[in-house]
KOLLUM-241157 format. One line per 5 residues: their letters; for each residue x, y, z of C-alpha. Coordinates in steps of 0.1 Angstrom, whole numbers. Example, Ala and Ser with C-alpha at 12.3 -4.5 7.8 and 13.67 -1.06 7.14 Angstrom:
BEGIN
as> 123/-45/78 | 137/-11/71
END
This chain:
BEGIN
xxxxx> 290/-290/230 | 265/-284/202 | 231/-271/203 | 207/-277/168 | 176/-259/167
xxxxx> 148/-262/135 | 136/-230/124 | 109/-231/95 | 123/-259/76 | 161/-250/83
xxxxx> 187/-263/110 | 209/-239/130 | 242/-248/150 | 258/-227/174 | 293/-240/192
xxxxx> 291/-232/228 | 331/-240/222 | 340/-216/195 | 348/-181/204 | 330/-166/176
xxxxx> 294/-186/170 | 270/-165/148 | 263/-136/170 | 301/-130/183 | 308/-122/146
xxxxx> 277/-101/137 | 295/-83/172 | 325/-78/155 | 309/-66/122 | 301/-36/143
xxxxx> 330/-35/163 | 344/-30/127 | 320/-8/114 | 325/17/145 | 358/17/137
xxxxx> 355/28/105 | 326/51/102 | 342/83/122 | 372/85/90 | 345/84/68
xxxxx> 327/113/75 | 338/128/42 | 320/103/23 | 282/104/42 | 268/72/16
xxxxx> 298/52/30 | 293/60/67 | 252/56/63 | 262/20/48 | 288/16/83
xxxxx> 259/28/104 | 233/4/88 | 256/-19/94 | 261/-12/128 | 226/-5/143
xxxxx> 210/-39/121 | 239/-61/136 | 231/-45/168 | 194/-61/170 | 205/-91/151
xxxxx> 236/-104/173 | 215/-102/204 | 182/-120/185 | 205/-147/169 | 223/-156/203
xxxxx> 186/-151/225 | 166/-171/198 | 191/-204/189 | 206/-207/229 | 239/-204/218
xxxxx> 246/-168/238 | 279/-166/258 | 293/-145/287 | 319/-136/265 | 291/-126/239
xxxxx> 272/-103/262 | 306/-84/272 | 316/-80/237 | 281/-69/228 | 283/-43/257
xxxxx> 322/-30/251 | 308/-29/210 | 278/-7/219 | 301/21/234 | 327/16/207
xxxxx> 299/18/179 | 281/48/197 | 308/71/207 | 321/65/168 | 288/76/154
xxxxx> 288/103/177 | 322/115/163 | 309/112/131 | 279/130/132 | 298/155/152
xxxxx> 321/160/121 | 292/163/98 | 273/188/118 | 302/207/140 | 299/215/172
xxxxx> 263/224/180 | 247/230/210 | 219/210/199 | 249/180/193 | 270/184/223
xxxxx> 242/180/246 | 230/151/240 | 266/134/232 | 279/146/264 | 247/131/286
xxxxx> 251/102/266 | 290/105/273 | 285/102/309 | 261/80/307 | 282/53/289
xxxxx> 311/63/316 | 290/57/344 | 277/26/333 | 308/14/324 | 321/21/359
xxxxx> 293/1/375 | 304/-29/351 | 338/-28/365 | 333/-25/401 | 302/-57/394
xxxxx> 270/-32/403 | 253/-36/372 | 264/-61/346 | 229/-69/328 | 216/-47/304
xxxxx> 182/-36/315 | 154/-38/288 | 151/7/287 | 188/3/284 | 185/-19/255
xxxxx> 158/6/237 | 179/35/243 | 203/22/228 | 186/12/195 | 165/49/199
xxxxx> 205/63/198 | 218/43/172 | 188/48/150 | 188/84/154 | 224/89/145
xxxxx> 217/63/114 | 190/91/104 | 216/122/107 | 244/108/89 | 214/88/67
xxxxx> 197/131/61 | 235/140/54 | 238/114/27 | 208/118/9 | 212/156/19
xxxxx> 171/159/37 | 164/186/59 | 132/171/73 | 148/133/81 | 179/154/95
xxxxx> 155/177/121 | 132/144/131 | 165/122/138 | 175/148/162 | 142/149/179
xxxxx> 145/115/181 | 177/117/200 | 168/147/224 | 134/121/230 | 159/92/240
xxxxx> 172/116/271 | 145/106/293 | 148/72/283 | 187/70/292 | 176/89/324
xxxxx> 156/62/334 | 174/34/324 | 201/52/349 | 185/59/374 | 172/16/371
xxxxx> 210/7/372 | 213/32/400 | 187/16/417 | 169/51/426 | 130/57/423
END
């Protein structure tokens, strides 16, 4: 089954049929991109490009499948399962940049749990849509690991100190998002 939709003077198909229609492979991108990043630690430029990679495929796979109908179940699984896989690999990777700082384990180990926990819901069918603050915390995440392994790269002090804020500022964001799939307050 095919679905064409005109955009601005150009025609999009997506294959319902086909396991990998445009935003299964921008998934994958990622999938391979958080693969790679945490061995490339050593080279910051190459794990920034991975990251990009990563968070930008992130908005677009979602977008593409949202904007042209042509979203799957499978799609929305293997954008979930690729989230975790991309984020706990940019985790690792800005833990091998940066050590193991309080100011680093913190958040990685809420965010840790959180993932877990979520996770756990998914497999016991509690909470298999991805709330809206869930979605933003996410991106918040992602970007703010782009911007450390980004300050490491271009070796900046000030975009290395505000990425970090920006991660410590997604906390209450992850809380809430929780506390939604918990279905508390």
């Amino acid at each position: 089954m095919q679905s064409t939709h005109g955009y601005e003077g150009f025609s999009v198909e997506c294959a319902r049929s086909e396991l990998m229609p445009i935003p299964n492979l921008l998934t994958a991108l990622r999938l391979a991109a958080g693969c790679a990043i945490a061995f490339t630690a050593d080279y910051p430029g190459i794990a920034l490009a991975l990251a990009a990679i990563g968070a930008v495929t992130d908005f677009f796979d979602g977008w593409w499948a949202r904007h042209f109908n042509c979203g799957t179940e499978f799609g929305k699984r293997f954008d979930q399962l690729t989230d975790k896989v991309f984020g706990i690999a940019l985790m690792v990777t800005v833990i091998r940049l940066d050590g193991f700082q309080w100011f680093t384990l913190i958040p990685f180990t809420l965010i840790l749990a959180y993932s877990v926990s979520i996770t756990l819901l998914r497999v016991l069918g509690r909470a298999m849509e991805s709330s809206r603050e869930a979605k933003w915390k996410t991106g918040v995440q992602f970007a703010s690991g782009v911007g450390i392994v980004g300050a490491w790269a271009i070796g900046s002090d000030t975009i290395w100190v505000i990425s970090y804020i920006v991660l410590w500022a997604s906390l209450p964001l992850m809380w809430y998002a929780w506390r939604r799939y918990m279905h508390i307050g």
